[in-house]
N, C-alpha and C positions, 0 to 999 in steps of 0.2 A: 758665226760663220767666217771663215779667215780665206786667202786667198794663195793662190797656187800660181809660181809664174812657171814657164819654162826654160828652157836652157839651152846654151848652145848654137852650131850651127841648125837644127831640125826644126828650131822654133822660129825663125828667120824665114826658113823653105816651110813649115805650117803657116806662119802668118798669111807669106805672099800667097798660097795656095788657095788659101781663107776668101783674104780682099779680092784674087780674082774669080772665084767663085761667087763671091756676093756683088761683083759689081756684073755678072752673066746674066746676076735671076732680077725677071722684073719685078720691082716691088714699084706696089702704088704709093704715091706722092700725097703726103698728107697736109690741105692748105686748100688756098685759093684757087682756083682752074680761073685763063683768060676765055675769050668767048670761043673756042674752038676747044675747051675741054684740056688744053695742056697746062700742066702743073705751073703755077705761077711761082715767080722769084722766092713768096713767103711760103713754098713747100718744103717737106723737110728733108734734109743734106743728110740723114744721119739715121743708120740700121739697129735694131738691135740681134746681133748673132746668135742663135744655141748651137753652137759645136758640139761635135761628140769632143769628148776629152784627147782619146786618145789618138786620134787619127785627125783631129781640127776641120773633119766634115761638117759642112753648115747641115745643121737639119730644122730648120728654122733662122730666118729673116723677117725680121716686122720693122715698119718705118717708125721711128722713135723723133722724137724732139727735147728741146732742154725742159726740165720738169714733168717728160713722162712717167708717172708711177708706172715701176717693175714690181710685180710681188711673187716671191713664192709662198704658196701656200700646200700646207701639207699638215698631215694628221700626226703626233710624237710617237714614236716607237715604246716606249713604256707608258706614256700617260696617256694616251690614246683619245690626248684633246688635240683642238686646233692651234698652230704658229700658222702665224703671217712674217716673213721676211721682206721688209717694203723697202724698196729702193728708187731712186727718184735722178733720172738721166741728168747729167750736170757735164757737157761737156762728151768727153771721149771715156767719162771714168761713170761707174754706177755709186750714188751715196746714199748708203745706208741711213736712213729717216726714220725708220719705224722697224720696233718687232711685238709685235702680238703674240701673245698665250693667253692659254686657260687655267695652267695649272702650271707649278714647277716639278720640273723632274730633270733628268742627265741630259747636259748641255744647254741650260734656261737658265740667265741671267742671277743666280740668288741672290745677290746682293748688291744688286742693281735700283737705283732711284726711281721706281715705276710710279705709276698711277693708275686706279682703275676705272674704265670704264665702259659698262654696262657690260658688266660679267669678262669684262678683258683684262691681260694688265697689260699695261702700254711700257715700252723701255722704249728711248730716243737712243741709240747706241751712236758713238762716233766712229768715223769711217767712210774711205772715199775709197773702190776699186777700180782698178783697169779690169778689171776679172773676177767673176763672180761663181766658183764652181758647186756642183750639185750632186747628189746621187740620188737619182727617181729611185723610188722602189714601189712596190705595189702595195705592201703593205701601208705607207704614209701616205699613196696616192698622193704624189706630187704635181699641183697645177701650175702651171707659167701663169699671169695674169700682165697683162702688156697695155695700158688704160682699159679701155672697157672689153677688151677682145681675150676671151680664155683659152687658153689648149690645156691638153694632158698632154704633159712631159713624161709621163712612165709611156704611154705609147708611141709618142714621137720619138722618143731616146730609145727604145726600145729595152728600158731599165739600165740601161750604160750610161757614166757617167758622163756628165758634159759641162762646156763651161760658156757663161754668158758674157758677150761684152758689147761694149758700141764701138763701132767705126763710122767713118764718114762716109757714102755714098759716090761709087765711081758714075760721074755721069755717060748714058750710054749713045 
């Protein structure tokens, strides 16, 4: 999975549009609460975005921290097994740790240094993004998985592409 940046003046007017839209919506503080219930100093500073692609509407915010596994998960268009694309919060950027298959087929690693286990193959791929884009479809049934919390991304995307990233939290 490779990364797509933007360009230009419009990605400068998407970004800010982006940040002030996720520092609008509340999201809960993941951490400590002091005694009245408010998010203590160790909550976390930092979102994970699903924009749609083309227009940089958030349509998902979830509160991320450093070493949150991200995964996508989804079914192959020809092999009609499972990938996992597992990525692990490191800052402002997403680092790709892990990809899961079942099978190889177009677009899977072939000659890649795997290992496997328990009917997996495991690849460690290298790689750090600012940006992680996507196209849900129905047929791969694409899930977000964000630690232990899942959504479907074909019906929050509404099958339109989008792209994932982290930023930091405007305090409100």
């Amino acid at each position: 999975m490779g990364t797509r940046a933007r360009s230009g003046a419009s990605a400068g007017v998407i970004l800010a549009v982006v940040l002030l839209a996720v520092s609008a919506i509340a999201v809960p503080a993941v951490g400590q609460a002091d005694d009245r219930g408010r998010p203590s100093a160790q909550a976390t500073e930092k979102v994970l975005v699903v924009a749609d692609a083309d227009t940089g509407e958030p349509i998902l915010v979830a509160p991320v921290e450093n070493g949150t596994r991200v995964t996508l998960a989804y079914t192959h268009s020809v092999e009609k097994t499972p990938v996992r694309d597992v990525y692990a919060v490191d800052g402002s950027r997403l680092e790709m740790v892990e990809m899961r298959f079942q099978s190889y087929g177009a677009g899977l690693p072939a000659r890649a240094d795997v290992t496997r286990e328990n009917g997996w193959f495991v690849f460690d791929p290298a790689g750090s993004y600012a940006t992680v884009p996507a196209a849900p479809g129905e047929v791969a049934g694409h899930e977000l998985r964000v630690g232990d919390r899942r959504y479907d991304l074909v019906a929050l995307s509404g099958g339109e592409s989008v792209e994932l990233f982290v930023v930091r939290r405007c305090p409100s």
